[in-house]
C-alpha positions as CSV (number, residue, x, y, z in Angstrom):
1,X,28.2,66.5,74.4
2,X,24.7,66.6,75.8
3,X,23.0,70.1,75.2
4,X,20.9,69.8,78.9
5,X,24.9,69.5,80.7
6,X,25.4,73.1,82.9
7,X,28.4,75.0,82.4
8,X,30.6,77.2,84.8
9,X,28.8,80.5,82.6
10,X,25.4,79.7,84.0
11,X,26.3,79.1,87.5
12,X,28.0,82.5,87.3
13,X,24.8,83.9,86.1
14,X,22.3,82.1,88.8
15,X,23.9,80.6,91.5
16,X,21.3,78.8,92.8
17,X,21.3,75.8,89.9
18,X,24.7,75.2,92.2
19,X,23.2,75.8,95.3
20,X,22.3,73.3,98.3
21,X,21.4,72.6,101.8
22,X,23.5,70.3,104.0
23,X,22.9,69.3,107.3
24,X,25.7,67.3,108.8
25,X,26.1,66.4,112.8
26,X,29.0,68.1,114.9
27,X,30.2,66.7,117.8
28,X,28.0,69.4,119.6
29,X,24.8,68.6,117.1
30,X,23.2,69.2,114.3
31,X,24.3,72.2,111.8
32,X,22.9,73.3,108.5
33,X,25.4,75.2,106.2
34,X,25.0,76.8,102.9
35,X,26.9,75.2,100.1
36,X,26.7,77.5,97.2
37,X,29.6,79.3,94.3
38,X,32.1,81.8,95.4
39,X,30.7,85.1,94.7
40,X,32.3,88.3,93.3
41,X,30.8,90.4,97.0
42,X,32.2,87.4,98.8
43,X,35.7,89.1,99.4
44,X,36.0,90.3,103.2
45,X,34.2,87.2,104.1
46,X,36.3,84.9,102.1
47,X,39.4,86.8,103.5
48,X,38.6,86.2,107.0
49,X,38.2,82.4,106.2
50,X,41.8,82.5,104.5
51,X,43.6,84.3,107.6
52,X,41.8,82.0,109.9
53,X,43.4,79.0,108.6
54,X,46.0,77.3,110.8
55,X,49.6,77.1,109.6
56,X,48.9,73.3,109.4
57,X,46.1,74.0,107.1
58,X,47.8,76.3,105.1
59,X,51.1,73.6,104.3
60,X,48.5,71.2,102.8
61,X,46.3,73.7,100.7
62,X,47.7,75.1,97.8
63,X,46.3,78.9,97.4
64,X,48.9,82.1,96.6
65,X,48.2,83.3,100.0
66,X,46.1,83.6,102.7
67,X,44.8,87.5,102.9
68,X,43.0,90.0,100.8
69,X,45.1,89.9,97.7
70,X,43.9,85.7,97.5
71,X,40.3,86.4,98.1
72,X,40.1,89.4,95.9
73,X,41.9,87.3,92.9
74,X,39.5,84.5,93.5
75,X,36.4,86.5,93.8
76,X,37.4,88.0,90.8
77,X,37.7,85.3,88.8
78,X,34.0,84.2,88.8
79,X,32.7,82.9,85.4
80,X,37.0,81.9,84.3
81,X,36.4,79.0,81.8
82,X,38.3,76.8,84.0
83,X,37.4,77.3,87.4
84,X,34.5,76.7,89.7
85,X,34.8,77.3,93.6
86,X,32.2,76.4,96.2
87,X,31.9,77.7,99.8
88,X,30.3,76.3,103.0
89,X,28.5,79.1,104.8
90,X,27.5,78.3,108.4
91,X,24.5,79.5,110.3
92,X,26.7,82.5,111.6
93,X,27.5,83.4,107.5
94,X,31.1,82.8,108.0
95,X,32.5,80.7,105.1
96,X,33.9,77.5,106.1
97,X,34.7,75.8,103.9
98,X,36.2,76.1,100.3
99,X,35.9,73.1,97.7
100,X,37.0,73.6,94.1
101,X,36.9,72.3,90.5
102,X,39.3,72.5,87.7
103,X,38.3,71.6,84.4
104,X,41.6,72.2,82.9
105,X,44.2,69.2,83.0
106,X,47.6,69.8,82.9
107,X,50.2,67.6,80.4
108,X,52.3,67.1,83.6
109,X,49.1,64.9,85.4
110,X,47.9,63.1,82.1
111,X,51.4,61.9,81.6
112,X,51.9,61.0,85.1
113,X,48.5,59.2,84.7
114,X,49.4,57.3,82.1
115,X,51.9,55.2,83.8
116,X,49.2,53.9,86.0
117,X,47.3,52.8,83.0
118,X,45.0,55.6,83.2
119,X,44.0,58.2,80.0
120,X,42.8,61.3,80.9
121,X,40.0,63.2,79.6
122,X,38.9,66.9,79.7
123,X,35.4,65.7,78.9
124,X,35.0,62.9,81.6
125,X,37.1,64.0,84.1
126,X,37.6,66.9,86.3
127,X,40.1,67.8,89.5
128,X,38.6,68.3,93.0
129,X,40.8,69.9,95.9
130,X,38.7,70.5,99.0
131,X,40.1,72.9,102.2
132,X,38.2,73.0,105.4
133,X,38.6,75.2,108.0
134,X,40.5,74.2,111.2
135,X,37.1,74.0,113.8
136,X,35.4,72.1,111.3
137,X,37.4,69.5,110.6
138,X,37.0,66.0,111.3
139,X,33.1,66.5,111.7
140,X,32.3,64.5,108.5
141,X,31.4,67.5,106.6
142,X,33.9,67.1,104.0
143,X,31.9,63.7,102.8
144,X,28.8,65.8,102.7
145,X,30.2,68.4,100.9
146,X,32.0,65.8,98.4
147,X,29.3,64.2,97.9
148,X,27.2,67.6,96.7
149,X,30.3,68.2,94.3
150,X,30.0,64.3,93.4
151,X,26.7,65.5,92.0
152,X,27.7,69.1,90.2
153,X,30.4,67.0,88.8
154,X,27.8,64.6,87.4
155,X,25.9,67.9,86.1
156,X,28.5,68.8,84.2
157,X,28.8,65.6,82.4
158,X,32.3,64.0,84.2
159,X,32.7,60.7,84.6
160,X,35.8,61.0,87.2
161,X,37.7,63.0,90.3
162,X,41.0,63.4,90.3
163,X,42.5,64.9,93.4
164,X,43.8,68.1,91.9
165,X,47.7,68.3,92.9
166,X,47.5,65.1,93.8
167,X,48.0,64.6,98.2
168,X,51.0,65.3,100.0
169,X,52.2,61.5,101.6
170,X,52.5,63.1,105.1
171,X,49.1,64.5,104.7
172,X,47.2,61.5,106.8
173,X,44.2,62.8,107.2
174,X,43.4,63.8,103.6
175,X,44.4,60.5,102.5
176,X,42.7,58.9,104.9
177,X,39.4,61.3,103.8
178,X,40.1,60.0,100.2
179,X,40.3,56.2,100.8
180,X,37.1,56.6,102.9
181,X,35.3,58.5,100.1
182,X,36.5,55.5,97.6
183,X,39.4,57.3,96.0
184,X,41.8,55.2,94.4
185,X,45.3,56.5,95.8
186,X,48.1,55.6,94.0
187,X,51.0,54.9,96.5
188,X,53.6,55.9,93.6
189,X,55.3,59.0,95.1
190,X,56.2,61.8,92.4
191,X,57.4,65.3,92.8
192,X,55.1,68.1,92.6
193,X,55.8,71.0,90.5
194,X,56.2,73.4,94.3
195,X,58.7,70.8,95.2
196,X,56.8,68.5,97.7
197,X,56.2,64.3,97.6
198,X,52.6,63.7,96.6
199,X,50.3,60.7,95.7
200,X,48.2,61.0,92.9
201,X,43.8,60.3,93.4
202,X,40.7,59.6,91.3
203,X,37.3,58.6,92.2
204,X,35.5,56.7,89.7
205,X,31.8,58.4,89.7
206,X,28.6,56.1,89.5
């Protein structure tokens, strides 16, 4: 592995080598958020983005919970081996969006994998799960925030996305934000571990 690749343990000690810009247009303009890691002071911040989600929102994501004992765990968690989370913070500073890596694959997803033909790698590849809140939301910053993780991932030396969980086959518009983003969705439903139909995602970086 190439020496110059970041890691999560040098983001968690200066944020800023993960740290962008990103201006994106509304429907009512022109906005510039802050895209930049999940800090350990982001708690009451990160809670109110949690509680604020709507109930539609909250049955496709897949955190714990939605309230202070979910942002506390998360803040607190800056700097796991596994784990990096990003957050959108608009001109107001209230978080709006959280996207995350895992770095960790599960035996239950490279199995599943391979019966599309497809190996898994913990070097090259890397699962991506992005959650938006409600107001912002169809506004096309998801692609601009994907494509700033499209980047990090790069960074980090990984070749692929995998849509970590995979995508719930009623979810519509997340597929439908995949597809457009050049995901590969594979229209094989399989049972995720909480139960629920999913399709499975990867995105071939260039």
């Amino acid at each position: 592995m190439q020496a110059d690749l970041l890691t999560i343990h040098q983001i968690a000690e200066n944020p800023l080598l993960a740290t962008a810009t990103v201006r994106f247009e509304k429907k009512t303009g022109s906005e510039k958020v802050l895209f930049r890691p999940l800090l350990r002071d982001d708690i009451f911040t990160f809670q109110q983005f949690l509680e604020c989600l709507s109930e539609v929102t909250r049955q496709y994501a897949t955190h714990p919970s939605y309230d202070f004992e979910c942002a506390q765990r998360y803040c607190n968690e800056i700097d796991h081996d596994d784990i990096l989370r990003m957050v959108a913070i608009a001109e107001d500073e209230k978080i709006i969006a959280l996207f995350e890596f895992n770095f960790r694959l599960d035996e239950f997803d490279i199995k599943r994998y391979c019966t599309y033909g497809l190996e898994l790698n913990p070097i090259s590849d890397i699962q991506f799960a992005p959650c938006i809140s409600d107001e912002y939301q169809n506004q096309h910053l998801g692609t601009h925030l994907l494509h700033s993780m499209i980047d990090l991932a790069k960074r980090f030396g990984k070749k692929r996305l995998i849509a970590w969980d995979g995508v719930l086959t009623d979810n519509k518009q997340a597929i439908r934000f995949y597809e457009k983003n050049n995901f590969k969705i594979f229209r094989e439903k399989y049972i995720a571990k909480d139960g629920y139909e999913c399709y499975d995602g990867i995105l071939e970086l260039t």
